[in-house]
C-alpha positions as CSV (number, residue, x, y, z in Angstrom):
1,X,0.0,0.0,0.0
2,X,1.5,3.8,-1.1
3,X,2.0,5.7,2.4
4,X,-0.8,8.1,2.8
5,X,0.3,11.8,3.8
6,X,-1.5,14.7,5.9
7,X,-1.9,17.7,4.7
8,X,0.6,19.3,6.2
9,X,3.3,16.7,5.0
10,X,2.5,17.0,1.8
11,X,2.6,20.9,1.7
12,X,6.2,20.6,3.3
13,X,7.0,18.1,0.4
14,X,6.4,20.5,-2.2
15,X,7.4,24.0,-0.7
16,X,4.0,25.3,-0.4
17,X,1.7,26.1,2.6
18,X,-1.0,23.9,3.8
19,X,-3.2,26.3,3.2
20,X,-2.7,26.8,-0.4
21,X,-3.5,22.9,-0.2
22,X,-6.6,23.7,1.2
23,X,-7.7,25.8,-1.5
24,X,-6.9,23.5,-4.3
25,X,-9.5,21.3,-2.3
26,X,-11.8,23.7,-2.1
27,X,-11.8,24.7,-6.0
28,X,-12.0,21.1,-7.1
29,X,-8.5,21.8,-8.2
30,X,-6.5,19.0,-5.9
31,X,-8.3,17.0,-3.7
32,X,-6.9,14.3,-0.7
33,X,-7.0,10.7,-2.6
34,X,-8.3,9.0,0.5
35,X,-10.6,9.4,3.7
36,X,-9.9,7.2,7.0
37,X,-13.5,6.5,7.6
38,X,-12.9,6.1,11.4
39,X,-11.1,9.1,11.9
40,X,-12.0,11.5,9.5
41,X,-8.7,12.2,8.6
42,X,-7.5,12.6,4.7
43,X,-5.0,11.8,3.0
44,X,-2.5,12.3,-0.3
45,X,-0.9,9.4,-2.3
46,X,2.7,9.2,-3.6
47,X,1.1,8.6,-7.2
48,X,-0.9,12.3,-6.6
49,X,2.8,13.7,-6.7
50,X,3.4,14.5,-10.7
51,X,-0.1,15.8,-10.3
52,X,0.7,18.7,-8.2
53,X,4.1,19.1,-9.4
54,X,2.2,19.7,-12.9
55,X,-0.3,22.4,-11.2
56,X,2.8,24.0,-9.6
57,X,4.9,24.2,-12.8
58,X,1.8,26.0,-14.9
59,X,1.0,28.1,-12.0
60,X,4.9,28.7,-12.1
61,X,4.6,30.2,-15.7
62,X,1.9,32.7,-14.3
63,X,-1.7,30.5,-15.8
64,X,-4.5,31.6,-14.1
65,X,-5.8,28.3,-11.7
66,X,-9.2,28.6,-13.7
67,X,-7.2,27.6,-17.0
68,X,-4.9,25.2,-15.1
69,X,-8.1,23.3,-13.6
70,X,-9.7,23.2,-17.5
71,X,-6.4,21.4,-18.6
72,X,-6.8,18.7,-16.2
73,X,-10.2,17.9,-16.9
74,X,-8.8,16.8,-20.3
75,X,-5.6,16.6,-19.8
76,X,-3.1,15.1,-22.6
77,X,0.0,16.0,-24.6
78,X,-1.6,18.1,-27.2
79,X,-3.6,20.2,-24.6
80,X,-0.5,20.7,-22.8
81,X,1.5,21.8,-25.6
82,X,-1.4,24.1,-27.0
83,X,-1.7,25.4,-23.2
84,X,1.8,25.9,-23.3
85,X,2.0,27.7,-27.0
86,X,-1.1,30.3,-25.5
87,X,1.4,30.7,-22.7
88,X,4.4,31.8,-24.7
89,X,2.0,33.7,-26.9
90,X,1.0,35.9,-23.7
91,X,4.4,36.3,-22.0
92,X,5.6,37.9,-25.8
93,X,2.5,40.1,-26.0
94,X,4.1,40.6,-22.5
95,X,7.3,41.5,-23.1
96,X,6.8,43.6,-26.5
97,X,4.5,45.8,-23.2
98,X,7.3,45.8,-20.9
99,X,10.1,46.8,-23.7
100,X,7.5,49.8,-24.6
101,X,7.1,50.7,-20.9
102,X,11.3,50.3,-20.5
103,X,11.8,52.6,-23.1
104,X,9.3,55.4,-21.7
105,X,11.0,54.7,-18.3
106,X,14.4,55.5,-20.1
107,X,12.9,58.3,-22.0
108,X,11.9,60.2,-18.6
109,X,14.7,59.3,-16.6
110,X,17.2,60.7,-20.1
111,X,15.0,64.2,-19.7
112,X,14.9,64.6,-16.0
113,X,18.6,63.9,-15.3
114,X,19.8,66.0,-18.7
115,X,18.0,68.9,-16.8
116,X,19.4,68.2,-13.4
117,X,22.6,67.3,-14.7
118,X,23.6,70.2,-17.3
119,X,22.8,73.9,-17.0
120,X,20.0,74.2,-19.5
121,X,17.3,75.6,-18.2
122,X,15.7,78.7,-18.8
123,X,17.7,78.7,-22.0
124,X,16.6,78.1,-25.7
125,X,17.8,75.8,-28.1
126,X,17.0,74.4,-31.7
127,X,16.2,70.6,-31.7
128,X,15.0,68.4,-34.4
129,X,11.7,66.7,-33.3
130,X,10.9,63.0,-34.9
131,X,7.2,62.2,-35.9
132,X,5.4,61.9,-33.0
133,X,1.5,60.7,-32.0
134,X,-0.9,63.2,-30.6
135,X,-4.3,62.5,-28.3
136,X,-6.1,65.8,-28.3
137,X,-8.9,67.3,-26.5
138,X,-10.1,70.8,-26.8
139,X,-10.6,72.9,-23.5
140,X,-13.9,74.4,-22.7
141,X,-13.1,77.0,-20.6
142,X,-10.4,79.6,-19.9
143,X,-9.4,78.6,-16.6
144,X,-6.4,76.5,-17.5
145,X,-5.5,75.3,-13.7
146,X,-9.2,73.7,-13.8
147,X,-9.1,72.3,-17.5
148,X,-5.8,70.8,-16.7
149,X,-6.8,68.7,-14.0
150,X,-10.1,67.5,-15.5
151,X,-8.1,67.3,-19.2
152,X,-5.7,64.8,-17.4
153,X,-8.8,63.0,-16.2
154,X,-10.1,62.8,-19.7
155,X,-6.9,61.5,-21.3
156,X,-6.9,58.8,-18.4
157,X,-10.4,57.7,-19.7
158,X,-9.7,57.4,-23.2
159,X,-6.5,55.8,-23.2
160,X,-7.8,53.1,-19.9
161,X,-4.0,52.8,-18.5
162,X,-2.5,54.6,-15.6
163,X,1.2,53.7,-16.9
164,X,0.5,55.3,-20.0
165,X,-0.7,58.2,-18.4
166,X,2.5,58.8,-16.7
167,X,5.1,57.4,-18.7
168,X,4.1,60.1,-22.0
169,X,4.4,63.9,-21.9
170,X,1.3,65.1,-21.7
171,X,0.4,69.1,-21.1
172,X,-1.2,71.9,-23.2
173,X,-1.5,73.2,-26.7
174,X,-1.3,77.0,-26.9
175,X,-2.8,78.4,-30.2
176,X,-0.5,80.2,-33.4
177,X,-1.7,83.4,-33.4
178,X,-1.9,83.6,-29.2
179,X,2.1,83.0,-29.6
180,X,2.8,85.7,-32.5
181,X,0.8,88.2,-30.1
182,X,2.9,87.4,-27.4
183,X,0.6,86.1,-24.9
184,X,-0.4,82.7,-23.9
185,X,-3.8,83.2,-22.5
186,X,-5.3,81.1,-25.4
187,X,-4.9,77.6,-24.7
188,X,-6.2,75.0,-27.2
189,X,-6.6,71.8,-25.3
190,X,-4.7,69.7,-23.2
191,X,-2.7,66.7,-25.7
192,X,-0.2,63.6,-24.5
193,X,2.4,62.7,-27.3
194,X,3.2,59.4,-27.6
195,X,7.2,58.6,-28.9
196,X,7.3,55.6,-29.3
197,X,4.3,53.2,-29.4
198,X,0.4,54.4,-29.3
199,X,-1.7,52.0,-27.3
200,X,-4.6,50.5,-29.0
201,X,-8.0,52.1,-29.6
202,X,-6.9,55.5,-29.5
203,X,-7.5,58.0,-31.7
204,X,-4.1,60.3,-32.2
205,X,-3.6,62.7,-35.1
206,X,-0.3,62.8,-36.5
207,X,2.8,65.8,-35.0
208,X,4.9,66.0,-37.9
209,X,9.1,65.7,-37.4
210,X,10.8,69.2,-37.9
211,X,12.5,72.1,-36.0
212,X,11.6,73.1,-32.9
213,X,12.8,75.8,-30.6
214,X,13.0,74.5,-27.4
215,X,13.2,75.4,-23.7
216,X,12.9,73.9,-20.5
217,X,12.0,75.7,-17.2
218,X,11.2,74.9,-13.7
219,X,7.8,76.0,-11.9
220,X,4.0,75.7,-12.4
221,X,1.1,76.5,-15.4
222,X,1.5,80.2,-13.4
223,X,5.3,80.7,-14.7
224,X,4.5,79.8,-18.4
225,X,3.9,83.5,-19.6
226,X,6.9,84.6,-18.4
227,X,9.0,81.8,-20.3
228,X,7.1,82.1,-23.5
229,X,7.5,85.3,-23.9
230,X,11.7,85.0,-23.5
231,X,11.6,82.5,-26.1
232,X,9.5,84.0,-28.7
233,X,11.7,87.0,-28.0
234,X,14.4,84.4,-28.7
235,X,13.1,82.9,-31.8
236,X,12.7,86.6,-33.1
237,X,16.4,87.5,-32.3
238,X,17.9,84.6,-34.2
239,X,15.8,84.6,-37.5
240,X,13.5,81.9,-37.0
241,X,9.9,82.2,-38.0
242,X,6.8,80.1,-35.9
243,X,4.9,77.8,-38.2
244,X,2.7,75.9,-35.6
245,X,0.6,76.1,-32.3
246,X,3.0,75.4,-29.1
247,X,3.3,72.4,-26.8
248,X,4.0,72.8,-22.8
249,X,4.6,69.4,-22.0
250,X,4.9,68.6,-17.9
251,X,8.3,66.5,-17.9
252,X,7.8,66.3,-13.5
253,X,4.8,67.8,-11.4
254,X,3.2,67.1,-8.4
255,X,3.0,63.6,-9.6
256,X,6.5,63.4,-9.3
257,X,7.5,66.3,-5.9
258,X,5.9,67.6,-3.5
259,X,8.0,70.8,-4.3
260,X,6.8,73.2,-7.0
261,X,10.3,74.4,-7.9
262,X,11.1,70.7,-8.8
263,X,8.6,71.0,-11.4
264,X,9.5,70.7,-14.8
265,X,7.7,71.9,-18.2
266,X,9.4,72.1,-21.8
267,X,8.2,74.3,-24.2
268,X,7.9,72.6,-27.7
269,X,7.5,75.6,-30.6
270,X,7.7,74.5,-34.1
271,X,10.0,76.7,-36.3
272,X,11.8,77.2,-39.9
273,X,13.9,79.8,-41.7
């Protein structure tokens, strides 16, 4: 006769607790082999051992217990090797989401230690932009402070993932011929540019690659006025002419600090010659 072993003996066995045992049980996923009708007590069998070991691996390679208990009720070679294949298929939808994420991460760590690191800000430069994705949403009001905070609500909505809300620029589109006047009172809408990949189901309209004059500064939405107007003034004094409306893009906020003057917005203003 095969020894019979308690619960907690088998649990031991295998490097899991007893009462992950008990769970098994109670989901119809493992269950005792035998009752000792005069004591109550269950047991496992030796032979029930390549049977757990087989739940353990799957749940090892992350399979919900749901799809793991559907394999055993029909349980041979090809359904293991198809459950297997729908496995590998996941974990490299998986990692094509967690190369996207690491290059976001890398993106906003590049930014934020470039300005911490050199003495660039407050100060314009030229850079060259590549093509970028844009999600926009028109503002209804003036109040930009309020349309900000219900704008980032609104982008949250439509693109359903907190990581993607925080690991794209997102900020405010200022219109043309508000810039050209000098002022900025005019914003647009509030937009999040996506560099590298654009989730699925949203709607972006394309920001074409070009030149961009280009500043970064530190402080809040109540600072931007005072920045814009330097580099217009700037884009003036070297020859370059505005062809587009102006992104304000929040590179760290309150997200990010606690502190406002660890803030950080870039002005993005297209440009030619």
């Amino acid at each position: 006769m095969n020894p019979s072993i308690l619960i907690g003996e088998m649990a031991q066995i295998h490097g899991i607790s007893a009462q992950t045992l008990r769970y098994y049980d109670r989901i119809d996923l493992f269950k005792p082999s035998y009752t000792n009708e005069e004591s109550g007590y269950r047991y496992y069998g030796i032979e029930q051992f390549a049977h757990l070991e087989s739940i353990l691996f799957l749940k090892g390679m992350g399979m919900p217990l749901k799809e793991i208990k559907n394999y055993f009720q029909n349980r041979g070679l090809n359904s293991m090797l198809e459950l297997l294949q729908k496995r590998m298929d996941f974990i490299n939808n998986e990692i094509v989401k967690l190369s996207n994420k690491k290059k976001k991460i890398g993106s906003i760590l590049e930014k934020v230690n470039n300005y911490l690191d050199k003495n660039i800000m407050g100060k314009c430069r030229i850079q060259q932009m590549p093509q970028r994705d844009m999600l926009f949403f028109t503002f209804g009001t003036s109040d930009i402070y309020v349309e900000h905070e219900f704008g980032i609500k609104k982008l949250g909505m439509e693109i359903k993932n907190i990581d993607e809300l925080y690991l794209n620029p997102f900020g405010s589109v200022i219109d043309k011929s508000e810039i050209e006047k000098g002022g900025s009172s005019n914003y647009k809408g509030i937009t999040m540019v996506f560099e590298n990949e654009v989730p699925d189901n949203v709607a972006t309209v394309p920001l074409p690659e070009g030149t961009y004059a280009v500043m970064a500064f530190a402080g809040t939405y109540k600072d931007i006025d005072l920045y814009l107007q330097e580099i217009i003034k700037w884009i003036k004094e070297n020859g370059w002419r505005i062809i587009g409306d102006a992104l304000v893009l929040i590179i760290t906020d309150k997200a990010y600090s606690d502190y406002e003057y660890e803030y950080i917005s870039e002005i993005q203003i297209p440009v030619n010659k």
